[in-house]
N, CA, C and O atoms as a GROMACS GRO file, in nm:
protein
  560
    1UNK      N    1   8.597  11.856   4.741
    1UNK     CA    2   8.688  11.843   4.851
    1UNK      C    3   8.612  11.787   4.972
    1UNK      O    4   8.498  11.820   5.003
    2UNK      N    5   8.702  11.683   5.046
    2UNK     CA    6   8.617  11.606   5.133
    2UNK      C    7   8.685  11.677   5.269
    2UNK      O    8   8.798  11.725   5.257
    3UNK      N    9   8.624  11.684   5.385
    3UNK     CA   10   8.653  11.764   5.462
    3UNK      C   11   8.630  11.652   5.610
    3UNK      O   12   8.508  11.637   5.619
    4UNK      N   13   8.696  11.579   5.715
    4UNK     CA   14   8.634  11.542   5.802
    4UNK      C   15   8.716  11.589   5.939
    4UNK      O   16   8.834  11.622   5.943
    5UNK      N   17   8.631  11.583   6.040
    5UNK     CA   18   8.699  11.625   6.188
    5UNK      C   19   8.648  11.530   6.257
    5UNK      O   20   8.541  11.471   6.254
    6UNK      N   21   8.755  11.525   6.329
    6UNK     CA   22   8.742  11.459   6.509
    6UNK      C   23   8.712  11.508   6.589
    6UNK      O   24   8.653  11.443   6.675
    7UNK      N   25   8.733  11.649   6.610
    7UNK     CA   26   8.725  11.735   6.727
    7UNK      C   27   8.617  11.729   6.842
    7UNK      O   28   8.505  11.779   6.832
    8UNK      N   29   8.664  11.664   6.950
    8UNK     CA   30   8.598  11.651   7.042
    8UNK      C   31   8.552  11.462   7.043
    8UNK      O   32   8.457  11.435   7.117
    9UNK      N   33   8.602  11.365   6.981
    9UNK     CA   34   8.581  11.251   6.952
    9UNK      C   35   8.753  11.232   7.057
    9UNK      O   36   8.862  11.289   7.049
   10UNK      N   37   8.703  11.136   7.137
   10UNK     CA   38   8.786  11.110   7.217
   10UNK      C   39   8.835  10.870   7.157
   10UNK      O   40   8.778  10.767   7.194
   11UNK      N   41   8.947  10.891   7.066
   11UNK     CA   42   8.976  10.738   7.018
   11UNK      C   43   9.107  10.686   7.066
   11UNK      O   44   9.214  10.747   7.069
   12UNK      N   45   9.087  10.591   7.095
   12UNK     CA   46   9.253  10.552   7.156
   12UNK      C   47   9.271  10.378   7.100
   12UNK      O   48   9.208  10.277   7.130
   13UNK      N   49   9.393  10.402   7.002
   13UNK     CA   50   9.413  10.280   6.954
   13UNK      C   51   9.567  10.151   7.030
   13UNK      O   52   9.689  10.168   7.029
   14UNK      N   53   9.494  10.050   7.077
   14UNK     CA   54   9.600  10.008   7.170
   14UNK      C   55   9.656   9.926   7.111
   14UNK      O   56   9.579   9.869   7.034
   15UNK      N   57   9.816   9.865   7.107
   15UNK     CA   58   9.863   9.760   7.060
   15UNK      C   59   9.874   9.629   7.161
   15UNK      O   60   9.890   9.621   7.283
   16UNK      N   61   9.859   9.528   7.055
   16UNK     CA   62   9.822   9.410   7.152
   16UNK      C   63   9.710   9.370   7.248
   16UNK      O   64   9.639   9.467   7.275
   17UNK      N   65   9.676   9.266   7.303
   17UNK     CA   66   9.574   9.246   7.394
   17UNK      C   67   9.649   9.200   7.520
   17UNK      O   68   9.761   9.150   7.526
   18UNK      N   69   9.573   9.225   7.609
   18UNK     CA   70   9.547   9.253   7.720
   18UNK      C   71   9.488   9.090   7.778
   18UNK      O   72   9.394   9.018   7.745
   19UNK      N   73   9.614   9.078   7.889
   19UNK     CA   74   9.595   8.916   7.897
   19UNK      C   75   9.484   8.879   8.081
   19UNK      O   76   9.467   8.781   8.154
   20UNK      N   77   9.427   9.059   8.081
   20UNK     CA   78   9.373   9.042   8.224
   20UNK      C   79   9.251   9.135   8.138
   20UNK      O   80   9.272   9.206   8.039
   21UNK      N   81   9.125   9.111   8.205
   21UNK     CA   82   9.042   9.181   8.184
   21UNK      C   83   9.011   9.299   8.317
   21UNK      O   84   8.982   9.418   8.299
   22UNK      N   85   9.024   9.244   8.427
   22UNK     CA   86   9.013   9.342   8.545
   22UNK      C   87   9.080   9.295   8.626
   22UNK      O   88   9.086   9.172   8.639
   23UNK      N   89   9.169   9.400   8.724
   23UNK     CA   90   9.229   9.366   8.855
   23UNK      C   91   9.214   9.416   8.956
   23UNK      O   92   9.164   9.528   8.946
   24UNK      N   93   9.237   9.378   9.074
   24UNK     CA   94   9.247   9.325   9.160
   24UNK      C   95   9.353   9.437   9.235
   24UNK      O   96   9.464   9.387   9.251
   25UNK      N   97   9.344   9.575   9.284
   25UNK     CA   98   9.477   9.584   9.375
   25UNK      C   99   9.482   9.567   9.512
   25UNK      O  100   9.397   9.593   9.596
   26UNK      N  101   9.624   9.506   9.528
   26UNK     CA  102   9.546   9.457   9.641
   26UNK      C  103   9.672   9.540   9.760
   26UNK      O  104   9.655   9.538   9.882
   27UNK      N  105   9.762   9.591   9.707
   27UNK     CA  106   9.897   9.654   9.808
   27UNK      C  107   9.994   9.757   9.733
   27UNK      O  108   9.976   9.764   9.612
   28UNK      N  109  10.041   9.795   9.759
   28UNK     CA  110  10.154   9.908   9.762
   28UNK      C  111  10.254   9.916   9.846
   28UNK      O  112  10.232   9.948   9.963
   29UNK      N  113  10.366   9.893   9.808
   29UNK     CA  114  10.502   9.891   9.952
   29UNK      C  115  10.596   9.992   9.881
   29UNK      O  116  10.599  10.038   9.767
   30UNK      N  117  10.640  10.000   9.945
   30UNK     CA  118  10.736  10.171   9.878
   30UNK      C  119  10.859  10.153   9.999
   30UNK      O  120  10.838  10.158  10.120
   31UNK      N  121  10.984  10.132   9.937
   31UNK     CA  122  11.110  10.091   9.962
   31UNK      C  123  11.176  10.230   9.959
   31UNK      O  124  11.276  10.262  10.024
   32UNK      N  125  11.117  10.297   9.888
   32UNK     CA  126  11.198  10.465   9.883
   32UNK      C  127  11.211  10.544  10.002
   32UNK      O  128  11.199  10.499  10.116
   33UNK      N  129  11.237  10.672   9.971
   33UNK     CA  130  11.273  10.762  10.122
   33UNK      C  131  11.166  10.841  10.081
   33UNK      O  132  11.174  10.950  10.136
   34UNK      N  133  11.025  10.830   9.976
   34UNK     CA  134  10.970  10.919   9.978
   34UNK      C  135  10.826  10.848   9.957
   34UNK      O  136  10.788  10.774   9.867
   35UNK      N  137  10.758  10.901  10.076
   35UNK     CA  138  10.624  10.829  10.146
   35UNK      C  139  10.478  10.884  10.041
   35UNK      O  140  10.367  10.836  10.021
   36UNK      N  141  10.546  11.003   9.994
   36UNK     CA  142  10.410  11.049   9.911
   36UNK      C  143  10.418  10.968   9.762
   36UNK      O  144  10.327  10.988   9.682
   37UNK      N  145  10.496  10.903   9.737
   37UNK     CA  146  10.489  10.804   9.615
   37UNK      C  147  10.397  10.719   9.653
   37UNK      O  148  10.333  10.702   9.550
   38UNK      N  149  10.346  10.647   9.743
   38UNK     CA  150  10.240  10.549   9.782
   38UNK      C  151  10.141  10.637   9.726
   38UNK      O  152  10.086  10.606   9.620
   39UNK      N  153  10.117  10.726   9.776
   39UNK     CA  154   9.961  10.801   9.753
   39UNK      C  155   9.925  10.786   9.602
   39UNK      O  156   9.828  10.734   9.547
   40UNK      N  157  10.068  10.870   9.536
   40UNK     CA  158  10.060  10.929   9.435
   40UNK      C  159  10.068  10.808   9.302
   40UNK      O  160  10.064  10.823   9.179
   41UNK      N  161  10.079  10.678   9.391
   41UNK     CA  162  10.054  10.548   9.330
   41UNK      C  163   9.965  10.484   9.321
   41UNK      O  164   9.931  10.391   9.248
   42UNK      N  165   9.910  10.558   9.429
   42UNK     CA  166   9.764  10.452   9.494
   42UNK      C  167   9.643  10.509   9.360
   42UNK      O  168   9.584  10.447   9.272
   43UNK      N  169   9.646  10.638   9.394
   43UNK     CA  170   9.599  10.734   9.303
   43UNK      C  171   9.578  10.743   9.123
   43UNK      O  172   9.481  10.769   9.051
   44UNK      N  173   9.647  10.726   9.112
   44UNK     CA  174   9.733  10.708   8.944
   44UNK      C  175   9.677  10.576   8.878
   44UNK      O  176   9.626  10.571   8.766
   45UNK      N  177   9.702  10.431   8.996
   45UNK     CA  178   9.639  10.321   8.933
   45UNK      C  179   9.476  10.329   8.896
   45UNK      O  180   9.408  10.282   8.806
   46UNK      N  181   9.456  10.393   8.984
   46UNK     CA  182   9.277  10.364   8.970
   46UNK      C  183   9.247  10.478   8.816
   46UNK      O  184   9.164  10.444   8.732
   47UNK      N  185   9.317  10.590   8.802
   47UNK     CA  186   9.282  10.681   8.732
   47UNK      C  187   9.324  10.598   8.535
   47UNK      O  188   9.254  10.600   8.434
   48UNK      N  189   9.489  10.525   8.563
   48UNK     CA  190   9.532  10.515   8.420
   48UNK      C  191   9.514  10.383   8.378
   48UNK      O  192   9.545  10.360   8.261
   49UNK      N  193   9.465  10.279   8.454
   49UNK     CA  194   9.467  10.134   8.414
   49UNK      C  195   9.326  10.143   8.339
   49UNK      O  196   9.332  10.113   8.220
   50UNK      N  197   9.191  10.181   8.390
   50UNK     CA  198   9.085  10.156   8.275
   50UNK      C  199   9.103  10.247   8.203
   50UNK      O  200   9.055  10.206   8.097
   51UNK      N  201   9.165  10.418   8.173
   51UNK     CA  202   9.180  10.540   8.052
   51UNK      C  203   9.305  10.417   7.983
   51UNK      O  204   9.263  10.347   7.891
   52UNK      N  205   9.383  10.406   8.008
   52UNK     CA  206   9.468  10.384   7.913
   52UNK      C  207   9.510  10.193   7.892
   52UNK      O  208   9.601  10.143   7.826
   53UNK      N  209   9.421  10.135   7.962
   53UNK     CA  210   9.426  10.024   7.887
   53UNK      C  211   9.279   9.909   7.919
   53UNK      O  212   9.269   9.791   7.951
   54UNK      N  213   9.192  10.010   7.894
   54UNK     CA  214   9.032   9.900   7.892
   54UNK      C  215   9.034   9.842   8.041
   54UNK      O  216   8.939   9.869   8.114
   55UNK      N  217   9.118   9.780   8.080
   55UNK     CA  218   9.095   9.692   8.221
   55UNK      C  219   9.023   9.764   8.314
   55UNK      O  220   9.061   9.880   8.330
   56UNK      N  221   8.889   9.711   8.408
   56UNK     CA  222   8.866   9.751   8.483
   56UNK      C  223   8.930   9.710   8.650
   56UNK      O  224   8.975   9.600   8.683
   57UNK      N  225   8.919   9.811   8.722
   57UNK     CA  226   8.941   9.776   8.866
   57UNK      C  227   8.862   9.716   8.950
   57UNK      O  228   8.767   9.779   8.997
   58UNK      N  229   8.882   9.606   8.980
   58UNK     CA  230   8.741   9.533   9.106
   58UNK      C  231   8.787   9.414   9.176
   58UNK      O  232   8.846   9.311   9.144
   59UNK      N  233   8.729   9.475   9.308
   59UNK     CA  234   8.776   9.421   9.416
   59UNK      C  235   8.752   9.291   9.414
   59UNK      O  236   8.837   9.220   9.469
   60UNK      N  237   8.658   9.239   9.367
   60UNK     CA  238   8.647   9.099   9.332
   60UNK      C  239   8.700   9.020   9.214
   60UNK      O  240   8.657   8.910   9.180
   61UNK      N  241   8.797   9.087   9.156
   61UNK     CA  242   8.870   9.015   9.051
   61UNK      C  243   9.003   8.887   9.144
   61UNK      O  244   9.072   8.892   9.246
   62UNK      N  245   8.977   8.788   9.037
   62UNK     CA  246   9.066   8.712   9.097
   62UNK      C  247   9.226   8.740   9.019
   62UNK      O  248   9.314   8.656   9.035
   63UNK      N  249   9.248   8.861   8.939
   63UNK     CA  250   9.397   8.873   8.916
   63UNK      C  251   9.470   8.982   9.041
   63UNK      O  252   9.398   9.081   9.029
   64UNK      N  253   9.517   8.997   9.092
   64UNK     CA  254   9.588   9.054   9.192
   64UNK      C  255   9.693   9.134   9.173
   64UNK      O  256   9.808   9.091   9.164
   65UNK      N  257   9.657   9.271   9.164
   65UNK     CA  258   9.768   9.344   9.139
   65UNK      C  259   9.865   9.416   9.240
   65UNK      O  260   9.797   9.502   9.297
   66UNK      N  261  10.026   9.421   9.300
   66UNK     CA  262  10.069   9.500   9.372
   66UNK      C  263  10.187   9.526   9.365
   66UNK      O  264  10.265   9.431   9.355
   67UNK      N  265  10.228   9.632   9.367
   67UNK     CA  266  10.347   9.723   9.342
   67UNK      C  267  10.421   9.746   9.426
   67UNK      O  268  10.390   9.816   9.522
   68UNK      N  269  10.559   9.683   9.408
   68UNK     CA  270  10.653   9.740   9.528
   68UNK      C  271  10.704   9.876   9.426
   68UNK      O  272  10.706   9.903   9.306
   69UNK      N  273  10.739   9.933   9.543
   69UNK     CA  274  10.852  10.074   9.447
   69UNK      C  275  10.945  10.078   9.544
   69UNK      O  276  10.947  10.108   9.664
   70UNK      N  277  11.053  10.026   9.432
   70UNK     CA  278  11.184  10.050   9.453
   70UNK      C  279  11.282  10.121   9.456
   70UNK      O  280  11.392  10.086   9.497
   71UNK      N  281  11.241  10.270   9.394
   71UNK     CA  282  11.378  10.385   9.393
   71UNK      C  283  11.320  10.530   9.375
   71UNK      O  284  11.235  10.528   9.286
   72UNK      N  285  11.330  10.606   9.409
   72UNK     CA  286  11.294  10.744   9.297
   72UNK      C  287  11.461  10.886   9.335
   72UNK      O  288  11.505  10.941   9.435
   73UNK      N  289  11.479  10.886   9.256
   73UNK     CA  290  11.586  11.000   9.233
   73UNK      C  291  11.617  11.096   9.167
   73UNK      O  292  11.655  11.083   9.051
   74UNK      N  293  11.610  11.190   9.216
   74UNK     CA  294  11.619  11.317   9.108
   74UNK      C  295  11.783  11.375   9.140
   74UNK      O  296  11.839  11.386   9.249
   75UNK      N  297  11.837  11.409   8.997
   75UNK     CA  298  11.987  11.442   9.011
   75UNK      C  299  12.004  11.554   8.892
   75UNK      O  300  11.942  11.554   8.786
   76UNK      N  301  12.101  11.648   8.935
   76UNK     CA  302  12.140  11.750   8.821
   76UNK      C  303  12.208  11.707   8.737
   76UNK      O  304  12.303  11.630   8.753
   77UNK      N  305  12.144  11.773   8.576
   77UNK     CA  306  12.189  11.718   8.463
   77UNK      C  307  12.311  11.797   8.415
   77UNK      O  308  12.430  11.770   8.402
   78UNK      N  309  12.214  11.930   8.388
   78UNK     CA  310  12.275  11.991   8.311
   78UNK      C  311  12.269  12.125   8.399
   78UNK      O  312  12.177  12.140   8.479
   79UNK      N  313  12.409  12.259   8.375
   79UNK     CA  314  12.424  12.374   8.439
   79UNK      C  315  12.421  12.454   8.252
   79UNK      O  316  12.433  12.412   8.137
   80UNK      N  317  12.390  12.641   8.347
   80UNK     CA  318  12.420  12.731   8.291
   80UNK      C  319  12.547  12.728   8.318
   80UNK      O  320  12.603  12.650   8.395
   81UNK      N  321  12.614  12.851   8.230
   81UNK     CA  322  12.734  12.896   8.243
   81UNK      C  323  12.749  12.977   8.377
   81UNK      O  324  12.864  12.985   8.422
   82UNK      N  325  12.644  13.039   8.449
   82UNK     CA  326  12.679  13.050   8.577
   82UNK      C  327  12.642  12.951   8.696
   82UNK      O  328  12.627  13.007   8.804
   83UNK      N  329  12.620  12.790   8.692
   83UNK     CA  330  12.619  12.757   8.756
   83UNK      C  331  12.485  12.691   8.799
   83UNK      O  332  12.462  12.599   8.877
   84UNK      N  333  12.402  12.767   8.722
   84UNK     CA  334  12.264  12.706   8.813
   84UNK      C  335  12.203  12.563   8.740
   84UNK      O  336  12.245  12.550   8.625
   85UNK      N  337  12.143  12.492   8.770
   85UNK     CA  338  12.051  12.368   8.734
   85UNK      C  339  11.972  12.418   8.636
   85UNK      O  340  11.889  12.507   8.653
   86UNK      N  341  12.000  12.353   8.518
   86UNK     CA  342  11.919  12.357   8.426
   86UNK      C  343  11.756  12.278   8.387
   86UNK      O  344  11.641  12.307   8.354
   87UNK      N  345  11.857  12.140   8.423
   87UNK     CA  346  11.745  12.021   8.397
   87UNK      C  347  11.815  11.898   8.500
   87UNK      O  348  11.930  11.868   8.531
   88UNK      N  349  11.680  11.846   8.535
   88UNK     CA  350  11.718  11.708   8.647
   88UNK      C  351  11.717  11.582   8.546
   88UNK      O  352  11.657  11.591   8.439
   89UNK      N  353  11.777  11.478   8.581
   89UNK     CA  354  11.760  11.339   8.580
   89UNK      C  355  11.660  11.283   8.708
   89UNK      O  356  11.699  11.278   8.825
   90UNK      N  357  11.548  11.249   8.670
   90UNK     CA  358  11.474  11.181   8.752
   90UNK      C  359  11.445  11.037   8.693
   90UNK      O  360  11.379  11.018   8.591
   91UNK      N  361  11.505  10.934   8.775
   91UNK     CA  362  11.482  10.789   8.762
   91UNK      C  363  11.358  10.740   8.885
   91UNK      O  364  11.353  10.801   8.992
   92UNK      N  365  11.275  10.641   8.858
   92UNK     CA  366  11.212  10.560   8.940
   92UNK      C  367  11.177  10.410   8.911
   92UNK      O  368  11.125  10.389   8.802
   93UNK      N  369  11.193  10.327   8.973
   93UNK     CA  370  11.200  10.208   8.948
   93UNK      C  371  11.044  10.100   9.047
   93UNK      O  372  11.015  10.125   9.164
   94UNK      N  373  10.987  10.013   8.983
   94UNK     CA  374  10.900   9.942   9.052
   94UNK      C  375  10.890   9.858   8.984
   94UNK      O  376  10.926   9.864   8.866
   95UNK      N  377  10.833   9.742   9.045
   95UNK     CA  378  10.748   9.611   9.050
   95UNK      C  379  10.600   9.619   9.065
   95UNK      O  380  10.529   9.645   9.162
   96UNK      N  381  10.559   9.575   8.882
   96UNK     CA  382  10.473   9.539   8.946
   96UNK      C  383  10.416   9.396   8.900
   96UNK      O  384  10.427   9.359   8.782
   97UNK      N  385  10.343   9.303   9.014
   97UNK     CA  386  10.323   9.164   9.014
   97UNK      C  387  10.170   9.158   9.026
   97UNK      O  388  10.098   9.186   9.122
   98UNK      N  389  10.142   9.119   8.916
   98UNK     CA  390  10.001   9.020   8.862
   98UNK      C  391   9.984   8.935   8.908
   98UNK      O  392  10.102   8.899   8.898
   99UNK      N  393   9.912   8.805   8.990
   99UNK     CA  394   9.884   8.675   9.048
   99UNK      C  395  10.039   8.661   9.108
   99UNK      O  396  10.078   8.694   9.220
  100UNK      N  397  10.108   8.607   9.009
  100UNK     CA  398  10.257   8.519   9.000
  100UNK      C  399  10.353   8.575   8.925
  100UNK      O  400  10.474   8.565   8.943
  101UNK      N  401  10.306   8.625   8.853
  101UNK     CA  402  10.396   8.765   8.728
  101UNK      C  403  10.402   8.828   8.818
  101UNK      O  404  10.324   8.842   8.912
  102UNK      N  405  10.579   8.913   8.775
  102UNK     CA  406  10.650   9.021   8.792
  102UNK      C  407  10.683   9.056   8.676
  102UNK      O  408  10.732   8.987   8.586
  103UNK      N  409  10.640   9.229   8.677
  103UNK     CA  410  10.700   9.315   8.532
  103UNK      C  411  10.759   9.398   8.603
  103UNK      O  412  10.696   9.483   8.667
  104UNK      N  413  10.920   9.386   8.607
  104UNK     CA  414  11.010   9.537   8.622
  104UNK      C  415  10.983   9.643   8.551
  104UNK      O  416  10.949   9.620   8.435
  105UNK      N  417  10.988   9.774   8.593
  105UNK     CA  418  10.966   9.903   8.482
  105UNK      C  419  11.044  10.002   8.582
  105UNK      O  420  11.035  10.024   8.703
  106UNK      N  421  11.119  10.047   8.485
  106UNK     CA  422  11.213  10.162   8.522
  106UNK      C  423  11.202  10.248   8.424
  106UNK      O  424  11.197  10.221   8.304
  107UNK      N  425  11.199  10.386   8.491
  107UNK     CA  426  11.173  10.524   8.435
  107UNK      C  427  11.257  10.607   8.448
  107UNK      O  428  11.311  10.629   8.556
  108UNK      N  429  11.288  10.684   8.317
  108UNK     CA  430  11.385  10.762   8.342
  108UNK      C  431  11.365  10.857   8.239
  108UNK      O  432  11.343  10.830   8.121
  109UNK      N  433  11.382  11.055   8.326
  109UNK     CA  434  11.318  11.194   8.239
  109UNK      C  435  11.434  11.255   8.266
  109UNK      O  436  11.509  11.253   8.364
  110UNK      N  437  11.439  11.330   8.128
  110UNK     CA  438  11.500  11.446   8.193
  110UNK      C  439  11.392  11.559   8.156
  110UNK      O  440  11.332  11.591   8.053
  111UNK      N  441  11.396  11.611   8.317
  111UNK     CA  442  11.298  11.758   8.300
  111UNK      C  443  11.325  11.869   8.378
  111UNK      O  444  11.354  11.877   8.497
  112UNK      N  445  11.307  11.977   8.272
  112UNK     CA  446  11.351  12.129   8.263
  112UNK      C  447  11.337  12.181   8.441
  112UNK      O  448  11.234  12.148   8.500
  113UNK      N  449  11.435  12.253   8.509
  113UNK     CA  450  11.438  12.248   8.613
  113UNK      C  451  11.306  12.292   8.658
  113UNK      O  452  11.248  12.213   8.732
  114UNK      N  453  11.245  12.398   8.629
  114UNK     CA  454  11.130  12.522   8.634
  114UNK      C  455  11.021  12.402   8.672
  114UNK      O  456  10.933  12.441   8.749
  115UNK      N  457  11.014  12.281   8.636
  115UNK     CA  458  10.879  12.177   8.679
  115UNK      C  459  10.918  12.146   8.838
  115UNK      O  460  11.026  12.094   8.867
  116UNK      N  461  10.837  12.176   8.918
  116UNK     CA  462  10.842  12.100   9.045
  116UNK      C  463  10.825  11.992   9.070
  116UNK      O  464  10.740  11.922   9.015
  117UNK      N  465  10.912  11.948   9.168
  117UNK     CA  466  10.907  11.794   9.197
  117UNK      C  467  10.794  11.726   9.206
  117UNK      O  468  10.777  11.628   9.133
  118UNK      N  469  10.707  11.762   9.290
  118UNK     CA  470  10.555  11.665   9.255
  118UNK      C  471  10.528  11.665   9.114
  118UNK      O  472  10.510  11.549   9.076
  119UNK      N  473  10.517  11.745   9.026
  119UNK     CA  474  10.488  11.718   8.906
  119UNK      C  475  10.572  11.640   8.825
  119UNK      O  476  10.533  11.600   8.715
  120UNK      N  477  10.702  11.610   8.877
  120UNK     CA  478  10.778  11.542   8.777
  120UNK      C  479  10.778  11.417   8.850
  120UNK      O  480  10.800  11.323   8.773
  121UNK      N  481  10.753  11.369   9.018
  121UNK     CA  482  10.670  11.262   9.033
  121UNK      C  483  10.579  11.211   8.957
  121UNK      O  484  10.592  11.115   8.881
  122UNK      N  485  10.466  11.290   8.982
  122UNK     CA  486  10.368  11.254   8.905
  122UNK      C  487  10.386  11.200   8.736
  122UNK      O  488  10.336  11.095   8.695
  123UNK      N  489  10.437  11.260   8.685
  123UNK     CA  490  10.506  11.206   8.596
  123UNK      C  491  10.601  11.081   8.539
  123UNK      O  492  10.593  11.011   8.438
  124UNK      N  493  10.700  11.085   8.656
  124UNK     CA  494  10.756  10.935   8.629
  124UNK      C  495  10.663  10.832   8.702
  124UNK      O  496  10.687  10.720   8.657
  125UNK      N  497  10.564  10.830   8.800
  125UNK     CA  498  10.470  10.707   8.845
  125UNK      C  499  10.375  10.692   8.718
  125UNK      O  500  10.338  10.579   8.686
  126UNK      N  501  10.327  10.818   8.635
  126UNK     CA  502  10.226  10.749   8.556
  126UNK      C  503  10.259  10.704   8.397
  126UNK      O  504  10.181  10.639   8.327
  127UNK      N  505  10.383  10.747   8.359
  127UNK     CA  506  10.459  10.647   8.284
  127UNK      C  507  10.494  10.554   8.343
  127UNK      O  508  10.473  10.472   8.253
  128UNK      N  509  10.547  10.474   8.454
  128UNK     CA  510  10.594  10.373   8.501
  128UNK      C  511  10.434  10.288   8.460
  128UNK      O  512  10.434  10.225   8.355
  129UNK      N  513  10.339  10.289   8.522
  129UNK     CA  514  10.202  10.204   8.478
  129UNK      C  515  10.142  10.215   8.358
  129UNK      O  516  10.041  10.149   8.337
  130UNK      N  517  10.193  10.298   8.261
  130UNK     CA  518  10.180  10.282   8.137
  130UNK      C  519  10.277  10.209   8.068
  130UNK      O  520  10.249  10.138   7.972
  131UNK      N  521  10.406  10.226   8.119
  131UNK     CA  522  10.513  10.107   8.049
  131UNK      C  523  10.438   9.939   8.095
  131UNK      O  524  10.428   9.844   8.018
  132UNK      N  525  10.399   9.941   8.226
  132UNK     CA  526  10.365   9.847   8.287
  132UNK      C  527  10.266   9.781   8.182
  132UNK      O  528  10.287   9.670   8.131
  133UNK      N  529  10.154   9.864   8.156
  133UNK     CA  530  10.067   9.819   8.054
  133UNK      C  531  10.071   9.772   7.930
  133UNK      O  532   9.997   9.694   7.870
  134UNK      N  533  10.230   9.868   7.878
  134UNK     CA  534  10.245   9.831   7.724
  134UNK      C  535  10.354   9.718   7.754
  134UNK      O  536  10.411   9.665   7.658
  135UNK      N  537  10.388   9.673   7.905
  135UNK     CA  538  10.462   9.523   7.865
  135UNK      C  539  10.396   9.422   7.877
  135UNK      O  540  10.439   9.334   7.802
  136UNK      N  541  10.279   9.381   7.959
  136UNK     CA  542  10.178   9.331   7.957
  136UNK      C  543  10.134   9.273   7.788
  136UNK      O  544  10.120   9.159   7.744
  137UNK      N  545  10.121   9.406   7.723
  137UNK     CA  546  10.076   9.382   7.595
  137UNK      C  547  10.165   9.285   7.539
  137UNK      O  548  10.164   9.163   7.523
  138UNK      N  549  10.264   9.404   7.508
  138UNK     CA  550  10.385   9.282   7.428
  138UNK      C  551  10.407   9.172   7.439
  138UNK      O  552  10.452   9.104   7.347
  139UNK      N  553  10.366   9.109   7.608
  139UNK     CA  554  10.375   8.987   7.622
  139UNK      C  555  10.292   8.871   7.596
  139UNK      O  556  10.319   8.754   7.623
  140UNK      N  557  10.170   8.926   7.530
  140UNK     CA  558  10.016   8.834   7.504
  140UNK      C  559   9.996   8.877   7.366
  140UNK      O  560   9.898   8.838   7.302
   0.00000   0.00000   0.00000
């Protein structure tokens, strides 16, 4: 009997290539009513673009990355039988533009009421730059 482990081997297999090797950010504009999405954007890019797709960040890259954000909304989904909020609909929507490329990405959770809103921020911004990444792919 052959026996093998990973445990503690950290592998991540990506589809498609990657038509930028490093970027460039160069802005953030936030169209929403909620000002801590910049941060929590600003934040997020530097952390998920080289973990989750090889690219590095540098200021001297000539690809140019910047993100408008266009929406974030959280709305009641679902009630108990007495009334209370079960689970939200949280949508968020952004742009983001490479040199001359624009990739739309819109996000949309439903999550269990009991998660607080920063966390379910946090959540729909760092899927939004991971969709961002896996359309990138698809497209090269």
């Amino acid at each position: 009997m052959i026996s093998a482990s990973l445990t503690g081997c950290n592998y991540s297999f990506y589809k498609g290539k990657l038509p930028y090797g490093s970027l460039n950010i160069t802005g953030i504009e936030n169209a929403s009513y909620y000002s801590d999405l910049t941060e929590k954007m600003d934040g997020f890019l530097y952390e998920i673009i080289p973990a989750y797709s090889g690219m590095e960040i540098d200021r001297s890259s000539g690809n140019t990355l910047s993100v408008f954000i266009e929406s974030y909304n959280r709305n009641p989904y679902n009630y108990n039988e007495a009334g209370n909020i079960l689970d939200y609909r949280y949508s968020f929507s952004a742009r983001f533009s490479v040199n001359d490329s624009t990739v739309p990405v819109n996000v949309s959770k439903l999550l269990d009421a009991d998660i607080s809103e920063p966390a379910a921020k946090d959540s729909v911004v760092t899927e939004s730059i991971r969709n961002f990444i896996d359309k990138l792919r698809s497209e090269f």
